[in-house]
C-alpha positions as a Python dict, from the first residue, in 0.01 Angstrom:
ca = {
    (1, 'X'): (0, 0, 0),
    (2, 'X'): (-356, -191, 51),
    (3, 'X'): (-329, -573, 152),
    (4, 'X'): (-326, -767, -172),
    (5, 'X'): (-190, -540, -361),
    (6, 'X'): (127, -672, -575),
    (7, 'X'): (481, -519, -546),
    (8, 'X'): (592, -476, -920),
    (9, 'X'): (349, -528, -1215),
    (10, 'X'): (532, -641, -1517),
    (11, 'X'): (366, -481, -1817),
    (12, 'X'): (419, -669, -2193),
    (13, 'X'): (273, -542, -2483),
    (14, 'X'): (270, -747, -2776),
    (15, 'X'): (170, -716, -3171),
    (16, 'X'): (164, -1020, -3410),
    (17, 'X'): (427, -1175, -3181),
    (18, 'X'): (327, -1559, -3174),
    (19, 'X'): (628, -1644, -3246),
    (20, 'X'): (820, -1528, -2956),
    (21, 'X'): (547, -1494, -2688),
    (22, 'X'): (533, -1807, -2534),
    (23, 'X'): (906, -1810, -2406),
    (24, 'X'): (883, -1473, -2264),
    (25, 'X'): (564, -1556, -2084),
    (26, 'X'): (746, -1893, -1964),
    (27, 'X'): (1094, -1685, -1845),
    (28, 'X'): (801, -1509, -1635),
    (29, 'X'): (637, -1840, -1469),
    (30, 'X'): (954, -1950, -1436),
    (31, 'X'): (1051, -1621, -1166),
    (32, 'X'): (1220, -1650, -819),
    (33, 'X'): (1005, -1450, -678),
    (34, 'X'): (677, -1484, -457),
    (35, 'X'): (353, -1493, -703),
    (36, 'X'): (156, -1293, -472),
    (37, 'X'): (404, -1035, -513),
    (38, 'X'): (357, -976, -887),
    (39, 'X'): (97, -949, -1122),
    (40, 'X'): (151, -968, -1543),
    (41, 'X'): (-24, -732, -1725),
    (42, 'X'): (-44, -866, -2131),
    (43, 'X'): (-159, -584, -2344),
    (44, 'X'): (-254, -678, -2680),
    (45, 'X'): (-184, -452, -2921),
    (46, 'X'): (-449, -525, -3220),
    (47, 'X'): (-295, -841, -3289),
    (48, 'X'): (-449, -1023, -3585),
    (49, 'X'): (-254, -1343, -3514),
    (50, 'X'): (-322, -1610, -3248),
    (51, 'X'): (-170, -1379, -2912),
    (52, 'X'): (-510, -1373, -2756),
    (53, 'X'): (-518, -1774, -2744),
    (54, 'X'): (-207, -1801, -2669),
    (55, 'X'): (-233, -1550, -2368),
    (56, 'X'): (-562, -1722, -2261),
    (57, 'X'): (-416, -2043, -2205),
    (58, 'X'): (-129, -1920, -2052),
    (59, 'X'): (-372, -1734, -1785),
    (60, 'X'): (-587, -2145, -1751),
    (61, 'X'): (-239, -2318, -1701),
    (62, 'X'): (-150, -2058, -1436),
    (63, 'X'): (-392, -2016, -1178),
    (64, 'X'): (-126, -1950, -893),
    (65, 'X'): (-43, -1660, -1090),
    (66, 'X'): (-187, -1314, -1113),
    (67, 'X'): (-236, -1218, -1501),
    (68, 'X'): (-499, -989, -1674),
    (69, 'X'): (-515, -954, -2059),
    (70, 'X'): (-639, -668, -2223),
    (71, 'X'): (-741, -623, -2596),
    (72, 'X'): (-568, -246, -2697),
    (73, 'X'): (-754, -148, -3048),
    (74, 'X'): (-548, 160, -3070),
    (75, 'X'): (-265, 115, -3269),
    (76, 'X'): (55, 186, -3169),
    (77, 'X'): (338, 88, -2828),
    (78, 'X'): (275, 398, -2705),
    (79, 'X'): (-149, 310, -2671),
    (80, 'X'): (-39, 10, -2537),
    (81, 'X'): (174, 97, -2292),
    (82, 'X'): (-32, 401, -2166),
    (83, 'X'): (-302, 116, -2147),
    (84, 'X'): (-88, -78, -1950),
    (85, 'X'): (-51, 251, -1701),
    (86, 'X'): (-379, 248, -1678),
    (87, 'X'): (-447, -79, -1569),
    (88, 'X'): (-169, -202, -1345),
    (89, 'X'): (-211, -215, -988),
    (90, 'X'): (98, -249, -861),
    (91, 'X'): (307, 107, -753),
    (92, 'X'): (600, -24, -975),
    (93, 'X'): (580, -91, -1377),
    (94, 'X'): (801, -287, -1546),
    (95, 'X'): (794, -268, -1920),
    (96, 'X'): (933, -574, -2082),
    (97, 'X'): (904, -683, -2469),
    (98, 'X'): (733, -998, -2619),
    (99, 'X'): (1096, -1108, -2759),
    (100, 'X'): (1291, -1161, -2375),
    (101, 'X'): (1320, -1383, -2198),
    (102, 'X'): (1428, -1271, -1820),
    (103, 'X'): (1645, -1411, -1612),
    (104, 'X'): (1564, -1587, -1324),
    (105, 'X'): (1585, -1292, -1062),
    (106, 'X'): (1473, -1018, -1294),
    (107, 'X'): (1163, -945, -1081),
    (108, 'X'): (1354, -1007, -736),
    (109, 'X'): (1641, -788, -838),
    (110, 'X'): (1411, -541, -947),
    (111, 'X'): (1111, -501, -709),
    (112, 'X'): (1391, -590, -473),
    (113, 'X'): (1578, -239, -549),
    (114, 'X'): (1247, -9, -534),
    (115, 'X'): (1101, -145, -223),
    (116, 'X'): (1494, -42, -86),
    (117, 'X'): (1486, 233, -223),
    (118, 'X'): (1177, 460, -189),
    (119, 'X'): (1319, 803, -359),
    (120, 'X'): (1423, 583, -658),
    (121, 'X'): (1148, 686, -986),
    (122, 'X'): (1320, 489, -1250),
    (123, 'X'): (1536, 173, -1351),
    (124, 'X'): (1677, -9, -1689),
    (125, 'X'): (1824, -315, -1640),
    (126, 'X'): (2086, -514, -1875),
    (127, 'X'): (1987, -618, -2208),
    (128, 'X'): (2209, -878, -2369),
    (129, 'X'): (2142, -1000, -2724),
    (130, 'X'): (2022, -1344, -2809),
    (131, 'X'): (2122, -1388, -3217),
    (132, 'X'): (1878, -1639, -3374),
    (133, 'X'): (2253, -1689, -3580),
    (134, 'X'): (2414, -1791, -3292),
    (135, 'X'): (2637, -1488, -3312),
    (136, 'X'): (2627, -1102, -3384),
    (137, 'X'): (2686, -972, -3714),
    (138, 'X'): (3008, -902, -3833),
    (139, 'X'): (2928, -524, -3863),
    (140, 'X'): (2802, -484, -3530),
    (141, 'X'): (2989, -238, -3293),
    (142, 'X'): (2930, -76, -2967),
    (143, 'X'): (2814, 253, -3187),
    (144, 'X'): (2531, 37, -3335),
    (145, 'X'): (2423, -146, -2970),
    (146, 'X'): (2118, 21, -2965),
    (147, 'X'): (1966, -127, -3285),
    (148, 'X'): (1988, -470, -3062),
    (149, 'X'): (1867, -265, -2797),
    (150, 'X'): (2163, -397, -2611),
    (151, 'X'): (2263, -214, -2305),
    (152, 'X'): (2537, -280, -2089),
    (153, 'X'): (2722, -16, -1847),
    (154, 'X'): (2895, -276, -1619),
    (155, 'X'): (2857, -466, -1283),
    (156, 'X'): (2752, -190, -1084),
    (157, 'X'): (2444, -41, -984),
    (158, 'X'): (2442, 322, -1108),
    (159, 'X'): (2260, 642, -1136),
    (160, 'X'): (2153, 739, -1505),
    (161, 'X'): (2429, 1041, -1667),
    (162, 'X'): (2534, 1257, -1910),
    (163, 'X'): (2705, 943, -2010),
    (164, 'X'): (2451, 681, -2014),
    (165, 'X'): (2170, 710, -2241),
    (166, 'X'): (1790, 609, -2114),
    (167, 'X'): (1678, 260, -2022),
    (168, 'X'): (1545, 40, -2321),
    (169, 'X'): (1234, -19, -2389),
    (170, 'X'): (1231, -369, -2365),
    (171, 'X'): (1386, -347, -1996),
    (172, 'X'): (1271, 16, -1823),
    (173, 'X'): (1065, 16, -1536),
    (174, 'X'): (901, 382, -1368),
    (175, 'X'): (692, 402, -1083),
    (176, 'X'): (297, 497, -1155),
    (177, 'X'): (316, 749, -972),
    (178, 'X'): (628, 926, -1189),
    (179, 'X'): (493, 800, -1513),
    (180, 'X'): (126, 995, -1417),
    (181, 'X'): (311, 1332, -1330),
    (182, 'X'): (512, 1285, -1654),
    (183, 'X'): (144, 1308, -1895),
    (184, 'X'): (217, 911, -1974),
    (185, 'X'): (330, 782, -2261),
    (186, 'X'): (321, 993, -2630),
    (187, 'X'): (110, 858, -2875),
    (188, 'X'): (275, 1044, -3126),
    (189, 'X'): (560, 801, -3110),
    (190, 'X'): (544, 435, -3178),
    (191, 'X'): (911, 362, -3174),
    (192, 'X'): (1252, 449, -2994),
    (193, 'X'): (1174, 814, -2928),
    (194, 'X'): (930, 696, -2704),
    (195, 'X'): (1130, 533, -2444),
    (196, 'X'): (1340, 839, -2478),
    (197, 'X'): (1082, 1068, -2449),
    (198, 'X'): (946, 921, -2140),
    (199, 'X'): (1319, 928, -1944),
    (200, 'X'): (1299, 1287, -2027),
    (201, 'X'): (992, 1369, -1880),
    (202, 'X'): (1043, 1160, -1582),
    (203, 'X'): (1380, 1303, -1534),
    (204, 'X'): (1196, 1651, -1519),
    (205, 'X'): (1015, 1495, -1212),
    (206, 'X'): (1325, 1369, -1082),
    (207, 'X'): (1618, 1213, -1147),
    (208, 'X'): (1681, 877, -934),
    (209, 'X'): (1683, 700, -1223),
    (210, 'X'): (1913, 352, -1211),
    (211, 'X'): (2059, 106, -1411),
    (212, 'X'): (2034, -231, -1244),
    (213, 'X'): (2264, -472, -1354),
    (214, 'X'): (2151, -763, -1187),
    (215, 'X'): (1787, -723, -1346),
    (216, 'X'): (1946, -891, -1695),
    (217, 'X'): (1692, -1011, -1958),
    (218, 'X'): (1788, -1160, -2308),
    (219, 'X'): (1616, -998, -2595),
    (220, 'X'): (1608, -1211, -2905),
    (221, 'X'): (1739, -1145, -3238),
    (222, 'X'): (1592, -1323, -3528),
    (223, 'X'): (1742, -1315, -3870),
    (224, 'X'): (1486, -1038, -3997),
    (225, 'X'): (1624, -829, -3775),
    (226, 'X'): (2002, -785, -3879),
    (227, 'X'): (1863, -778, -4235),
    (228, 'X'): (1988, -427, -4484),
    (229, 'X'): (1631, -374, -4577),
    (230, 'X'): (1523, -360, -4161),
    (231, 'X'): (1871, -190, -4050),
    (232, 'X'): (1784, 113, -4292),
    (233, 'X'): (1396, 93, -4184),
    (234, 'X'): (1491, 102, -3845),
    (235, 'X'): (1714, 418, -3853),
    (236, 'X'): (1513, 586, -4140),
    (237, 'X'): (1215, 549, -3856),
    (238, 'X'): (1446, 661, -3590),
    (239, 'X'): (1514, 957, -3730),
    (240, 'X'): (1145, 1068, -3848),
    (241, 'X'): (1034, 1024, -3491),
    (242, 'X'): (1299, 1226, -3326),
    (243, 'X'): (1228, 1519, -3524),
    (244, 'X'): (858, 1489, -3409),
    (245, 'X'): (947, 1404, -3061),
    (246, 'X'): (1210, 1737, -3073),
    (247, 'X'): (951, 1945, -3251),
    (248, 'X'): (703, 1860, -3017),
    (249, 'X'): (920, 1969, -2712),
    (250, 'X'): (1168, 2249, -2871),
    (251, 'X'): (1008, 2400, -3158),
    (252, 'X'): (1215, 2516, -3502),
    (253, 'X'): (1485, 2612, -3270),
    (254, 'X'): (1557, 2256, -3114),
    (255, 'X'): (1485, 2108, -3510),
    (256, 'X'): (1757, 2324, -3619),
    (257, 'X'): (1983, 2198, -3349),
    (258, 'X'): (1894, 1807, -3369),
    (259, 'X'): (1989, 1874, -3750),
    (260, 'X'): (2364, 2059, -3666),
    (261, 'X'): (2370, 1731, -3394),
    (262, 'X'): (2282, 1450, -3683),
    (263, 'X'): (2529, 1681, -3974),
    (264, 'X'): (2836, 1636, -3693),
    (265, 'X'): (2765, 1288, -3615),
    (266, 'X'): (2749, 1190, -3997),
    (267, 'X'): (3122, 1363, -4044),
    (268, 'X'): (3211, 1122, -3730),
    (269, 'X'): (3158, 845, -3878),
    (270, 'X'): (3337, 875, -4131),
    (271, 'X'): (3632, 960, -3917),
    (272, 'X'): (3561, 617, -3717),
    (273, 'X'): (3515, 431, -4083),
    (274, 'X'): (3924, 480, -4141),
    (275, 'X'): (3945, 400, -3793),
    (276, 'X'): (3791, 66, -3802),
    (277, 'X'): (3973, 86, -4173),
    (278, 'X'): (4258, 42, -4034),
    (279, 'X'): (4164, -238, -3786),
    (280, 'X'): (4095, -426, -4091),
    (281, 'X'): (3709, -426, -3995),
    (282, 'X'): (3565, -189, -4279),
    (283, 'X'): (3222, -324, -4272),
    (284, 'X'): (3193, -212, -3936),
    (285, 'X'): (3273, 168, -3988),
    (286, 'X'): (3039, 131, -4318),
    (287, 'X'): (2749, 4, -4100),
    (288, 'X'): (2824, 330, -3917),
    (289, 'X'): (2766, 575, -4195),
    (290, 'X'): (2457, 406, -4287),
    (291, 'X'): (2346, 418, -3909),
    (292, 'X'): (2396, 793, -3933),
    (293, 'X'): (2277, 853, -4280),
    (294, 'X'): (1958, 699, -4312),
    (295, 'X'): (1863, 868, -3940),
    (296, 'X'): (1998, 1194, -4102),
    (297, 'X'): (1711, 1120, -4392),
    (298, 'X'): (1488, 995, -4175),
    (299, 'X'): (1501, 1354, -3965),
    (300, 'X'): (1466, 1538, -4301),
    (301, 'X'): (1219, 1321, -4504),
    (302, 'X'): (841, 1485, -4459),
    (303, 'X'): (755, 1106, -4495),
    (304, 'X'): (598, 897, -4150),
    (305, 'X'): (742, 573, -4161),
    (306, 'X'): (603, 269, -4069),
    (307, 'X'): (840, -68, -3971),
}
């Protein structure tokens, strides 16, 4: 690695996020780790909003740190976080939200665990939940984590499994080098199916992938969020993008099998509505059946839709 050159680039892109910006850039200035070591790469996404000012003075109040800001026209997370590829320096990308804020040792924990282990391509770190509320809904369940984006597989570091699903997007970091041999990011997907896209083709690369429990952010939750109106966006979006994302990859073939996967997963929630029935927590297997239904019409609806 040339002299000068930073360990770990931490890569945010942000849309319309004014809002929540400023504490996830201060949970940044506010790392254990060396500045010198670490560079922030702020990739704005179009924003109409006041993200560029907001970035910019970040940037004059900071001189001991390293950050570059880039203006992305092209629409989209995926454009901005192949932008971000393109521009980071460091060997190791971090790809964080505008909504977290990271804990203290985030960057130590994680640069820490690539520059011990060279072979390693991949890591996701914890994601815990930060409810504008104060507290989750009362029809959340571990079935329904990922529409926090929470992710949580325990206290110890790991390799990624058949029983683990990908890193989130808000926390998932890939080396440059892995992330060029894997054809980037796909433009074609703006949502979740990207972040599982790219752990596929990485994982086609190789598979020292980790999760990295010690490299814990907080993503926040505002009241939008846990809304009916975005819950059924969300999964009606989730679903339209994995059948272009499985299209794109398997053809009619892997369509026909996504939709046999979505059919048996709607009949199982069902089964775990009378299960949580009986627990006397019904909303929570209804929120289930919705989860499953509106991705089921999402997969089948020859509508693109937009959060």
């Amino acid at each position: 690695m040339a002299a000068g050159t930073p360990l770990i680039s931490l890569v945010i892109c942000t849309y319309n996020r004014e809002k929540f910006l400023p504490q996830a850039l201060e949970s940044i200035r506010q790392q254990q780790f060396p500045a010198s070591d670490f560079e922030l790469v702020i990739i704005d996404n179009n924003s109409t909003d006041n993200t560029a000012a907001i970035s910019k003075k970040f940037i004059a109040d900071n001189p001991n740190l390293t950050v570059r800001y880039f203006f992305e026209t092209n629409k989209g997370l995926s454009f901005a976080r192949n932008r971000g590829l393109k521009e980071a320096a460091a060997p190791v990308l971090s790809y964080i939200d505008d909504d977290v804020i990271l804990s203290p040792a985030y960057l130590q924990e994680m640069a820490g665990f690539f520059s011990q282990h060279p072979n390693a391509c991949g890591a996701g770190g914890k994601v815990i939940p930060k409810y504008e509320s104060g507290q989750e809904p009362p029809w959340m369940s571990k079935y329904l984590a990922g529409f926090v984006g929470k992710v949580d597989y325990g206290t110890a570091i790991k390799q990624y499994d058949q029983t683990m699903k990908y890193p989130a997007g808000c926390n998932m970091t890939y080396t440059k080098d892995i992330l060029t041999k894997a054809g980037g990011f796909n433009n074609d997907l703006t949502f979740r199916s990207d972040d599982k896209y790219i752990f596929f083709k990485v994982k086609e690369q190789s598979a020292e992938i980790y999760y990295l429990p010690g490299a814990y952010l907080h993503h926040y939750i505002d009241a939008h969020r846990v809304t009916f109106d975005n819950f059924r966006k969300l999964f009606l979006k989730t679903g339209n993008e994995e059948k272009i994302r499985v299209r794109q990859e398997k053809g009619t073939a892997g369509l026909l099998r996504k939709f046999a996967e979505y059919t048996v997963k709607l009949g199982a929630s069902f089964v775990l509505y009378f299960l949580f029935l009986l627990k006397g927590q019904e909303i929570k297997g209804r929120y289930v059946i919705f989860s499953q239904w509106f991705t089921l019409k999402g997969f089948l609806s020859s509508n693109v839709f937009v959060r």
